[in-house]
C-alpha positions in Angstrom: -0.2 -17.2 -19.2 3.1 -15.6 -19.3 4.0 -12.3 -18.2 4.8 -11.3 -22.1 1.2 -12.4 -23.0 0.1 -10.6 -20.1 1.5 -7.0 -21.1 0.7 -7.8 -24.7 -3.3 -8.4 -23.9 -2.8 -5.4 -21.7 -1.3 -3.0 -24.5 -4.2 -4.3 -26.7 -7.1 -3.1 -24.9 -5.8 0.3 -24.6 -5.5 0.8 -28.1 -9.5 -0.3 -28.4 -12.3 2.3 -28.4 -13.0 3.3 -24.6 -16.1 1.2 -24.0 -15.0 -1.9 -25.6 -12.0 -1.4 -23.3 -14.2 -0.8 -20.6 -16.5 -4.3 -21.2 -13.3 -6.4 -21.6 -11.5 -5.2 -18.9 -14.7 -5.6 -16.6 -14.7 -9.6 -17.5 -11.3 -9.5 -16.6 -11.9 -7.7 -13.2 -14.9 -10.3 -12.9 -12.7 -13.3 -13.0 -10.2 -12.3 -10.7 -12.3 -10.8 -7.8 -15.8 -12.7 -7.6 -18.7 -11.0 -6.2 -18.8 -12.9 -3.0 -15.8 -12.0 -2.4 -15.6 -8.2 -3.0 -18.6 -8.0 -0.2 -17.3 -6.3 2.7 -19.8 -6.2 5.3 -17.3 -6.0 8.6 -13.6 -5.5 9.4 -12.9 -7.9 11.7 -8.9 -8.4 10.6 -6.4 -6.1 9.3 -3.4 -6.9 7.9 -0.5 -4.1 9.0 2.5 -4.2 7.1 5.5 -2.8 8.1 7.5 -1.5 4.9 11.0 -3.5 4.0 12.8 -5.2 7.0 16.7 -7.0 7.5 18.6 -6.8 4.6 16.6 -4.5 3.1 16.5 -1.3 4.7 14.4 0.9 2.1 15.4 4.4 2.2 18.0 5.5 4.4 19.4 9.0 5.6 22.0 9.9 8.0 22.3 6.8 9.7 18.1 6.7 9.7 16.5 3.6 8.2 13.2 3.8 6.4 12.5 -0.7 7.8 12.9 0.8 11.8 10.5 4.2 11.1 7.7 1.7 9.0 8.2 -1.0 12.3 8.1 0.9 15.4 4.7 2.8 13.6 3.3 -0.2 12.4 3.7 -1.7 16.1 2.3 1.3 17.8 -0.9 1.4 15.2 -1.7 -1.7 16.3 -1.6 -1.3 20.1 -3.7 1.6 19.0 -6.4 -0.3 17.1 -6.5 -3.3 19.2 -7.6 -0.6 22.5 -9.5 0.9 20.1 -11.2 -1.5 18.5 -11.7 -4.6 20.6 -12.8 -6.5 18.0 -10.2 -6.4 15.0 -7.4 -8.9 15.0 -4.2 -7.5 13.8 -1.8 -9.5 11.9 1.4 -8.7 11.4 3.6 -9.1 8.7 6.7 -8.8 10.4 7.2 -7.3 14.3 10.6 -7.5 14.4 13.6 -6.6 11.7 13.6 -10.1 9.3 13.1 -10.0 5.4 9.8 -10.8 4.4 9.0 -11.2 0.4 6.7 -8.7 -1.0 4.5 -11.8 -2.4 4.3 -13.2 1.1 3.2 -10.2 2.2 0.0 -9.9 1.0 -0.2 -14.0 1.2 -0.2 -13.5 5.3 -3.1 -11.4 4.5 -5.3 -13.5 2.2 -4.7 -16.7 4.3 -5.9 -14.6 6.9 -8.7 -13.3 5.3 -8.2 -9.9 6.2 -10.3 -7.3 5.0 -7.9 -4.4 5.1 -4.4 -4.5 4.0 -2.1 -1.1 5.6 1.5 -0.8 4.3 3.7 1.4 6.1 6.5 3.4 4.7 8.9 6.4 4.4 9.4 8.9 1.0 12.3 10.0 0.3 13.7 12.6 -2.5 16.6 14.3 -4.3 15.3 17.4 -2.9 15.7 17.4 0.6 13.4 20.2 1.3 10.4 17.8 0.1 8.0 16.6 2.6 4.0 15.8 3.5 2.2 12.6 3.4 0.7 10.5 0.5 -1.6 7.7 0.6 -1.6 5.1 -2.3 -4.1 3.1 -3.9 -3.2 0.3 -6.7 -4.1 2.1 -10.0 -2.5 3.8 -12.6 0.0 6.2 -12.5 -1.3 10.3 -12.5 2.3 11.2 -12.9 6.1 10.5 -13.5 6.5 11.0 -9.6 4.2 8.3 -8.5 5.5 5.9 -10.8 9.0 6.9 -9.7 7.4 6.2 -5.9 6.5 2.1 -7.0 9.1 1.9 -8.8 11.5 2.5 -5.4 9.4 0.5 -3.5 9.3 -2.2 -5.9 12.9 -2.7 -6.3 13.0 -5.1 -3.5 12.0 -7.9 -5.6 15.8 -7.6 -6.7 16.6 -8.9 -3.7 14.8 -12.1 -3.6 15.7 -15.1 -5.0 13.7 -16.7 -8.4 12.3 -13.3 -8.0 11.2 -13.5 -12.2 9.7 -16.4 -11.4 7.8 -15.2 -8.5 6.5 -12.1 -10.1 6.2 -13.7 -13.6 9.0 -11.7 -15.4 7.9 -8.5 -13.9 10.0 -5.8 -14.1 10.0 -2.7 -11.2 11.2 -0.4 -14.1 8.9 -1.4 -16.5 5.5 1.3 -16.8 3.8 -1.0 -18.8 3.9 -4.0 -16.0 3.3 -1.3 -13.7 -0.1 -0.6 -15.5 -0.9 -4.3 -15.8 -1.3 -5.2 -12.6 -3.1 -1.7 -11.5 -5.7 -3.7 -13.1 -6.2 -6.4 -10.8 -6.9 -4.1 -8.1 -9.6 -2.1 -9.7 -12.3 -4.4 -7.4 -11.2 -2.7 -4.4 -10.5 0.7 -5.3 -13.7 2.3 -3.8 -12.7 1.3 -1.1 -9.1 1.5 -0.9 -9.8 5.2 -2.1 -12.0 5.7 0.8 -10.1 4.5 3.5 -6.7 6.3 2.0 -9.0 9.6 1.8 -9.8 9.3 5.5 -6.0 9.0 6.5 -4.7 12.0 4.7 -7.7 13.7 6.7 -6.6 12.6 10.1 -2.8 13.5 8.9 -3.9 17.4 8.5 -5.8 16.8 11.7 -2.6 16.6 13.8 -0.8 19.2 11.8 0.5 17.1 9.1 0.7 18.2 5.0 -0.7 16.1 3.2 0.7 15.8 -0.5 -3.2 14.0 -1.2 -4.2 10.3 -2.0 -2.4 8.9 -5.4 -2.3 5.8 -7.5 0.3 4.1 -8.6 1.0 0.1 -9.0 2.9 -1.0 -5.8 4.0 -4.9 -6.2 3.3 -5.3 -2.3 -0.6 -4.4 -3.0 -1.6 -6.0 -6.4 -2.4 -9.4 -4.9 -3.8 -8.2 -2.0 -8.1 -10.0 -1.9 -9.1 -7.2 -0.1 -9.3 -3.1 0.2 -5.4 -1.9 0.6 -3.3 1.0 1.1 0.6 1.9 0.8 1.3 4.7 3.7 3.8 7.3 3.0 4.8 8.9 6.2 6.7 11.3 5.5 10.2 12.0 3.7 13.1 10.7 5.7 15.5 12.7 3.3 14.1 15.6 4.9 15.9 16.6 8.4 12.8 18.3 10.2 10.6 15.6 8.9 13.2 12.8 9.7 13.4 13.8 13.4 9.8 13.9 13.7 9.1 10.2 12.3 12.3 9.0 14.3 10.3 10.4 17.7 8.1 9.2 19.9 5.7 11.4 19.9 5.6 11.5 16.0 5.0 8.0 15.9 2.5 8.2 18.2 0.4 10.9 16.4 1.0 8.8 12.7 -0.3 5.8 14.6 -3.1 7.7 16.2 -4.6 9.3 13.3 -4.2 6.0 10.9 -6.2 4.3 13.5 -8.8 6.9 13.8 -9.4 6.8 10.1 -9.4 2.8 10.4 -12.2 2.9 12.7 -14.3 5.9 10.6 -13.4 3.8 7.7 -15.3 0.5 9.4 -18.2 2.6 11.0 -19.3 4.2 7.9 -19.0 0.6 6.1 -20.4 -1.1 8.8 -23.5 1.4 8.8 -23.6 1.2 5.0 -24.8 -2.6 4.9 
């Protein structure tokens, strides 16, 4: 089905009456995340997924690039959970600075089965007295400012080649694509709420604001098979909050906390079945 089609189905059933929309977008759910495999009862891999990489750089500020913050904490919350927890595997999406397509991205972590999907990146803003930490979900957009979020994110797709092909027309400034493929996330958003919930925690823990957990439809997340998260670290266009993502010791408490809310994340699942 093309990606016209697609929208056009998808304007459709927002114009029905609320629970008809409900019913038909539940048999759409149905037949893109079976039952067997929304079943979580173990986190044995987790995808980590360090935002952007080689030619694309993502934000950058003063000489500061968004790809080298979301890398070193990506590596570091790995080390983290692997001493941690013994018994996760980590996969990588990249570990070193090479161009990986957002598609591929979250195909490393379906062939892999993972059962947690963690995104890593920096904010940025206008204003450069903006900061705190968000945690996505996929899902629709509460606000102008987290579609403007995807929509920055999403713009790497210009970068790749036969990217309408790829992504089936899609278009990063389009809010109506955007809302589309919030859709076809909606199996995992329990617990991709959950798990983004317990990371904004852990932020305050070490001192961090939290700006809360959002929705928003992030093209690096909508084909994930599995629970997933975009990170938001901080806001690189701010100077206090730049130095303190570009230092060790703020990497290490970013990767600390997102591991501790990993591992509370997997107990409380783990106990629940």
């Amino acid at each position: 089905m093309s990606m016209r089609a697609k929208l056009y189905k998808t304007q459709y059933l927002l114009k029905l009456p609320f629970t008809i929309s409900c019913l038909l977008l539940l048999i759409m759910l149905c037949a893109y995340a079976p039952l067997d495999q929304m079943q979580q009862p173990k986190i044995k891999t987790i995808t980590i997924d360090a935002g952007h990489g080689g030619k694309d750089v993502g934000a950058s500020y003063s000489g500061t690039h968004e790809k080298d913050i979301a890398l070193a904490v990506a590596l570091k919350l790995g080390d983290v959970i692997k001493a941690s927890m013994p018994d996760v595997d980590i996969i990588y999406t990249r570990d070193k600075d090479e161009f990986i397509e957002l598609y591929e991205r979250a195909g490393i972590a379906n062939r892999k089965n993972a059962d947690l999907f963690i995104s890593l990146h920096c904010n940025a803003n206008k204003k450069t007295d903006v900061f705190g930490t968000e945690t996505f979900s996929m899902g629709l957009h509460k606000s102008e400012g987290n579609l403007d979020v995807a929509r920055r994110e999403n713009a790497v797709i210009l970068l790749e080649k036969d990217y309408e092909e790829k992504y089936e027309g899609f278009d990063p400034n389009s809010p109506e694509a955007h809302i589309y493929f919030s859709f076809l996330q909606n199996a995992y958003l329990e617990q991709s709420l959950k798990i983004a919930a317990n990371v904004e925690k852990n932020f305050t823990n070490v001192k961090r604001v939290s700006r809360g957990v959002k929705q928003a439809g992030f093209m690096v997340l909508w084909k994930c098979k599995m629970p997933s998260i975009l990170i938001e670290t901080g806001f690189i266009s701010n100077p206090k909050e730049r130095a303190y993502l570009t230092s060790n010791k703020g990497q290490d408490e970013l990767a600390k906390a997102i591991a501790e809310a990993v591992k509370q994340y997997k107990l409380s699942l783990e106990k629940e079945n």
